[in-house]
Backbone as JSON, one array per atom type, in Angstrom:
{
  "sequence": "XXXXXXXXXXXXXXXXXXXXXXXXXXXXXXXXXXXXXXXXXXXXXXXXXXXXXXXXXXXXXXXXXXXXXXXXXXXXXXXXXXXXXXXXXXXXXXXXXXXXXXX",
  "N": [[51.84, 14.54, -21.84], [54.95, 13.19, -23.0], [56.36, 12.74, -25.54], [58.63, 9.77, -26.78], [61.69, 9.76, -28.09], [65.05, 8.49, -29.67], [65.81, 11.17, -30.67], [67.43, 14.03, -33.26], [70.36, 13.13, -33.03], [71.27, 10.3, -32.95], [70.72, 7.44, -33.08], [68.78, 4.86, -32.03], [67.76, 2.11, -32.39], [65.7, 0.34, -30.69], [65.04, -2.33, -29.54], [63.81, -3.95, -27.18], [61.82, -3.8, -24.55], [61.09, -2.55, -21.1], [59.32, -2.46, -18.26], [60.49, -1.21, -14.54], [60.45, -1.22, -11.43], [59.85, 1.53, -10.96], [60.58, 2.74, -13.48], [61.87, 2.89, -16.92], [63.22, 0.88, -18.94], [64.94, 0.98, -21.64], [65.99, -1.59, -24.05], [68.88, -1.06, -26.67], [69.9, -1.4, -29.76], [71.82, -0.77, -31.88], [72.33, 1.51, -30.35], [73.75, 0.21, -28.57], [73.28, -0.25, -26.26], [71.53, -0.25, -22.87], [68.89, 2.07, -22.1], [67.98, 4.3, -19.28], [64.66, 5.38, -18.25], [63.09, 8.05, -17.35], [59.46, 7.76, -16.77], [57.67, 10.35, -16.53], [59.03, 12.48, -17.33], [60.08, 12.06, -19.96], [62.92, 11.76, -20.25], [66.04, 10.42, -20.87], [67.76, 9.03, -17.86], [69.78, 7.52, -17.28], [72.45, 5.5, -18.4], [73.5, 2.46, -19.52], [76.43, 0.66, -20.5], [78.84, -1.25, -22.5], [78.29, -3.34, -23.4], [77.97, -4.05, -26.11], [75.87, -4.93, -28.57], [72.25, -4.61, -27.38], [69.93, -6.77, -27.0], [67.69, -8.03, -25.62], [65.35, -6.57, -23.2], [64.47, -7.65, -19.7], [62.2, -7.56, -16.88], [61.28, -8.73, -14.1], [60.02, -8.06, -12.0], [61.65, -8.18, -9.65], [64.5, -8.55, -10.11], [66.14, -7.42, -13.05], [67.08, -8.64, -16.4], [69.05, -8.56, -19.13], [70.18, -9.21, -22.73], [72.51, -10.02, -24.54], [73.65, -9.59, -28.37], [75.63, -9.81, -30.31], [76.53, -11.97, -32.41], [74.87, -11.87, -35.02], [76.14, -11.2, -37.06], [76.17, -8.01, -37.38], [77.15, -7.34, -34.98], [80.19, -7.11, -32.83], [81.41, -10.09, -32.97], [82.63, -11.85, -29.98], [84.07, -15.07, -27.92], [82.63, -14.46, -25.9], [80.14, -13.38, -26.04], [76.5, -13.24, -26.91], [74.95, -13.21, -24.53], [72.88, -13.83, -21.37], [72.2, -11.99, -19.03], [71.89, -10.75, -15.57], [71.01, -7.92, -14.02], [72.63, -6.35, -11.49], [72.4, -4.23, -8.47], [73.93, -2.14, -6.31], [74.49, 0.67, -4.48], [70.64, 0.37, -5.07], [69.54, 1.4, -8.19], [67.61, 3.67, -8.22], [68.74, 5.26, -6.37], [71.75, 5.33, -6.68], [74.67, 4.43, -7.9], [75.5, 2.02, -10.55], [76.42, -0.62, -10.12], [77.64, -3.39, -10.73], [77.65, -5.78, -13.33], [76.3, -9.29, -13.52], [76.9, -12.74, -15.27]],
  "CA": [[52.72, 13.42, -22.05], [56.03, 14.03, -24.22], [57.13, 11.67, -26.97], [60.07, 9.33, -26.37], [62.25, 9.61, -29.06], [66.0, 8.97, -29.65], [66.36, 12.49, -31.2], [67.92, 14.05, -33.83], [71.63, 13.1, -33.71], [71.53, 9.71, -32.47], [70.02, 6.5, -33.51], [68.97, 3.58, -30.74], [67.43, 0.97, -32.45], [65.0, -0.13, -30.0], [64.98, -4.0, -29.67], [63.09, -4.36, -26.0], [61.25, -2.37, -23.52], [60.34, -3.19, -19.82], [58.95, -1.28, -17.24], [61.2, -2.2, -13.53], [60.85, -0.27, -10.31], [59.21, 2.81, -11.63], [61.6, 3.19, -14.64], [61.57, 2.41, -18.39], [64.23, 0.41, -19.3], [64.74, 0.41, -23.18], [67.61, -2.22, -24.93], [69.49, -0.55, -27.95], [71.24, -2.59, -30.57], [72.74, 0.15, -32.28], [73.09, 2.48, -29.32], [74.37, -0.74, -27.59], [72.93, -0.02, -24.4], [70.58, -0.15, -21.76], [68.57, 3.49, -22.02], [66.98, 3.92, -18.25], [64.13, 6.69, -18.6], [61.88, 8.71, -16.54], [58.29, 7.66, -17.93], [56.95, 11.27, -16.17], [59.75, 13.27, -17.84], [60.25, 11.22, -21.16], [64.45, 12.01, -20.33], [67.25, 9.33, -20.31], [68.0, 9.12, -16.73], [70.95, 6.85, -17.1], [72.91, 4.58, -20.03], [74.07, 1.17, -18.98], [76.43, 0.29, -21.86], [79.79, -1.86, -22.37], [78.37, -5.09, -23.4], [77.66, -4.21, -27.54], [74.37, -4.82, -29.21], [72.04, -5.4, -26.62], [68.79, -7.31, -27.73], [66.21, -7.24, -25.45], [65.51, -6.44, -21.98], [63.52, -7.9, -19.08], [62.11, -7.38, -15.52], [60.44, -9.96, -13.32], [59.36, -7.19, -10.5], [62.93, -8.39, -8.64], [65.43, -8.45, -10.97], [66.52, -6.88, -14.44], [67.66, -9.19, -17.21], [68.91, -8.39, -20.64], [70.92, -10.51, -23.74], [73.37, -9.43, -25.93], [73.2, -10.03, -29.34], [76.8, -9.64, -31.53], [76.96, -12.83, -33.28], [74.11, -11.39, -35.86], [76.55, -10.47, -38.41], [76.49, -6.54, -36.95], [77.91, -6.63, -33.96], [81.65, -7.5, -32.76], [81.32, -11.22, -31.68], [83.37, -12.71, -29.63], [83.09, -16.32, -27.11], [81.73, -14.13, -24.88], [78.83, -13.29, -26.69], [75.43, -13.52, -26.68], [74.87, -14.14, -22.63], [71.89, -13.36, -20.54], [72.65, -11.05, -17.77], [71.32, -10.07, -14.32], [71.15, -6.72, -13.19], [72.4, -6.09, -9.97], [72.08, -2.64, -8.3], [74.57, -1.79, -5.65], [73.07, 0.35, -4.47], [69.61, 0.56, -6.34], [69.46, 2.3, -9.47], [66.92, 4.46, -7.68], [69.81, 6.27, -5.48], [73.02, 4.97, -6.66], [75.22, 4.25, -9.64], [75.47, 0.86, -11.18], [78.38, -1.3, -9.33], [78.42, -4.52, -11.79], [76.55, -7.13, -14.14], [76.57, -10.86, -13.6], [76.11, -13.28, -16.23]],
  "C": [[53.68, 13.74, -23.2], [56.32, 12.49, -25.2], [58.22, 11.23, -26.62], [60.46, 9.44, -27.71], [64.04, 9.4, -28.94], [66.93, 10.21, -29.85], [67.27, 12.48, -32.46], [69.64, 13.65, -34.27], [71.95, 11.82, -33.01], [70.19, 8.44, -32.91], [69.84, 5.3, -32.92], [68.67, 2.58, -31.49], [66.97, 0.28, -31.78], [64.59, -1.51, -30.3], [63.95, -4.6, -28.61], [63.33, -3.56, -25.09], [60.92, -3.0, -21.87], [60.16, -2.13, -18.98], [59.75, -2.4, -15.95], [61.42, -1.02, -12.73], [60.53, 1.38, -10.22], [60.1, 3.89, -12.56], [61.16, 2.78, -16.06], [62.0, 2.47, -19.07], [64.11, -0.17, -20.56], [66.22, -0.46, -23.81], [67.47, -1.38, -26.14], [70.46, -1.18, -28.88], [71.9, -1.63, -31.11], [73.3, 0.99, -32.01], [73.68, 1.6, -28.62], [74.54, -0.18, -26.61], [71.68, -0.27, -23.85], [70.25, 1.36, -21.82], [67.34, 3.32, -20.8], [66.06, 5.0, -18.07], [63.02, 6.77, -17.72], [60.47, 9.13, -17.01], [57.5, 9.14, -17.25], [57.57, 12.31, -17.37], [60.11, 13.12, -20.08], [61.82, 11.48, -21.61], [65.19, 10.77, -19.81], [67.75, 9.6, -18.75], [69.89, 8.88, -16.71], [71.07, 5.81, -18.44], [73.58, 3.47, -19.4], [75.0, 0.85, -20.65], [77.88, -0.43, -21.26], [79.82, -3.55, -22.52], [77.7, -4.84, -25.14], [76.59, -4.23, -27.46], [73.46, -5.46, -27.86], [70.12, -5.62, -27.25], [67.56, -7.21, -27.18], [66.69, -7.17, -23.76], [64.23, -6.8, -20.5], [63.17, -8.2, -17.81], [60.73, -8.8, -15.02], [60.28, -9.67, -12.59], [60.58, -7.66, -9.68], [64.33, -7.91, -9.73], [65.11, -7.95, -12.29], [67.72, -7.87, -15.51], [67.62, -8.54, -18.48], [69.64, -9.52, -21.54], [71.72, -9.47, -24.56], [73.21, -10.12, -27.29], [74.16, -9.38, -30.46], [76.93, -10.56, -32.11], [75.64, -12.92, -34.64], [74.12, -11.44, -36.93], [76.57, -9.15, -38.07], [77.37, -6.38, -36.01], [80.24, -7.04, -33.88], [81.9, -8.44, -32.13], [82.12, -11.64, -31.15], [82.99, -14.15, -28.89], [82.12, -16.1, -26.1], [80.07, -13.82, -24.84], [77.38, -13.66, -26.48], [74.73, -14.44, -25.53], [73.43, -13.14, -22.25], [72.48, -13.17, -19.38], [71.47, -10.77, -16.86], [71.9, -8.98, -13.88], [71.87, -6.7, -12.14], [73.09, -4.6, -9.66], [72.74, -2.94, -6.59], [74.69, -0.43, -5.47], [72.2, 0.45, -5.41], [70.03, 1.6, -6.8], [68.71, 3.56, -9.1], [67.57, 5.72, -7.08], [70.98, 6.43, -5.98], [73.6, 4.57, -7.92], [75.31, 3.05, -9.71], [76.72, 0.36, -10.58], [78.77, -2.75, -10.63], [77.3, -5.75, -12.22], [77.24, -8.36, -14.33], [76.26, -11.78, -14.6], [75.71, -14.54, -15.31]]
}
């Protein structure tokens, strides 16, 4: 079993973890992103990012929710701010690249 780590030249800030679909989907407030990782491999698969600090992250065996979290004082808030999002996988994440997140 390998060690997850962000590594040396890069700093995530791990806020919330979920396991979803046989992945292991970490939020990053300071990497402001979604980090989607291969729990066999312990390698970033994929980076979901474009929504700032993101706070935590969470699966309900159907769907993938996370939150943003810029009105802190760190991030860059605007009205848009701090929304709970649904995943959605066009196609799945499994095969296919990410098409678009709903709030």
């Amino acid at each position: 079993m390998s060690i997850i780590t962000s590594g040396d030249n890069e700093t995530w800030a791990p806020s919330g973890i979920t396991f979803h679909k046989g992945k292991l989907y970490v939020a990053t407030l300071r990497g402001e992103a979604i980090k989607v990782m291969n729990v066999s491999t312990g390698k970033v698969e994929r980076t979901i990012n474009g929504f700032e600090r993101v706070r935590d992250v969470y699966s309900d065996g159907e769907s993938l929710y996370f939150i943003t979290n810029n009105t802190d004082g760190r991030g860059k808030p605007s009205k848009e701010d701090d929304v709970l999002y649904r995943l959605k996988e066009y196609p799945p994440l499994t095969g296919g690249n990410l098409s678009f997140v709903t709030q």
